[in-house]
Each structure stands twice: as structure tokens, then as C-alpha cells.
N, C-alpha and C positions, 0 to 999 in steps of 0.2 A: 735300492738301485742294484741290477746287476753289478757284475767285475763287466762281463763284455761291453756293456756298456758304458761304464765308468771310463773302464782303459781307452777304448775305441773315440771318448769324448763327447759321447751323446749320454744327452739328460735323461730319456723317456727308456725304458725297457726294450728288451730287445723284441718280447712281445708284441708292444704296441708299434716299432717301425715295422717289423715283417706283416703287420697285419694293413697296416695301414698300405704297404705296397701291395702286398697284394688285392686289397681291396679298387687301387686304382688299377694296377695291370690287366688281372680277371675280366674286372666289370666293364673295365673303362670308364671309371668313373670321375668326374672332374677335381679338381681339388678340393675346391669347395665342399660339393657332396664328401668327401671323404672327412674333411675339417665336420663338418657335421657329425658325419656317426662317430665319430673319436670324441666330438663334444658330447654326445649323447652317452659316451663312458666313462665321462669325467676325465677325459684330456686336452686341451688347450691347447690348438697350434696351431701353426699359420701357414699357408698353401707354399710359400717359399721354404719354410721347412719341410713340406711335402716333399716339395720337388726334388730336393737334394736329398732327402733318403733314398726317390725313386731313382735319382739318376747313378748312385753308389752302389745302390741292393741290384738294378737292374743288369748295369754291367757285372758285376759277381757272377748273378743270375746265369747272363749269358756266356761266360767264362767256364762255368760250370755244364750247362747243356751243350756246350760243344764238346765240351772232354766227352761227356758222354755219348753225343752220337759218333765221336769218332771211334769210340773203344767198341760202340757196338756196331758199329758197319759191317755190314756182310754177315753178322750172325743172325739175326733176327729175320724171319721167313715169314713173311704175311701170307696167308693164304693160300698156304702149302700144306 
């Protein structure tokens, strides 16, 4: 097992929740489908633990791309 995941309190790698969210973000895919291909890698989980990685990872997520677009406002020239 990871430290980050250890410390943070989660059982499964930090691997398999960044994958597993972004498998649902991305694709849009439903829980279930995601519960699948995490089965089909030998992980075991259950769509309410789905949710709750998505609902933590996601706001980071977006905590993170707002910093960003705020820092890059006004620099970035599309089509210039």
C-alpha cells in the first residue's frame, strides 16, 4: 500500500482511485461500468466507494483548474 494512501485512509492505491475517477469523469461512465473494469484488474469495489473518491478527487480536481485558469488569464492568445 502506498504512504499517500495509508495516511489519507484509503485502502486501494492511489493508482487505482485516480484511475478509477478518471475513468468515470472522461468517459462518463456509470459506476457500475467502472466497478467492472477495476473488476476486470482484480479490484473490488463498490459504486458508493466510487462515488466518494469521485466526489473528493473531483473537487481537488476543480480547486486545482481554477488556480490555473486564474494564473493563466490574459496570457494565453488563441489565435493570434
Amino acid at each position: 500500500m502506498h504512504a499517500w494512501s495509508a495516511r489519507a485512509g484509503y485502502r486501494f492505491p492511489r493508482e487505482v482511485i485516480a484511475g478509477a475517477v478518471r475513468w468515470y469523469l472522461r468517459y462518463g461512465l456509470p459506476y457500475s461500468d467502472v466497478e467492472e473494469l477495476l473488476a476486470g484488474h482484480g479490484v473490488t469495489v463498490d459504486g458508493v466507494t466510487i462515488d466518494r473518491w469521485v466526489q473528493t478527487c473531483a473537487e481537488a480536481r476543480r480547486g486545482r483548474a481554477s488556480r490555473l485558469v486564474l494564473c493563466c488569464r490574459g496570457r494565453v492568445g488563441v489565435g493570434q
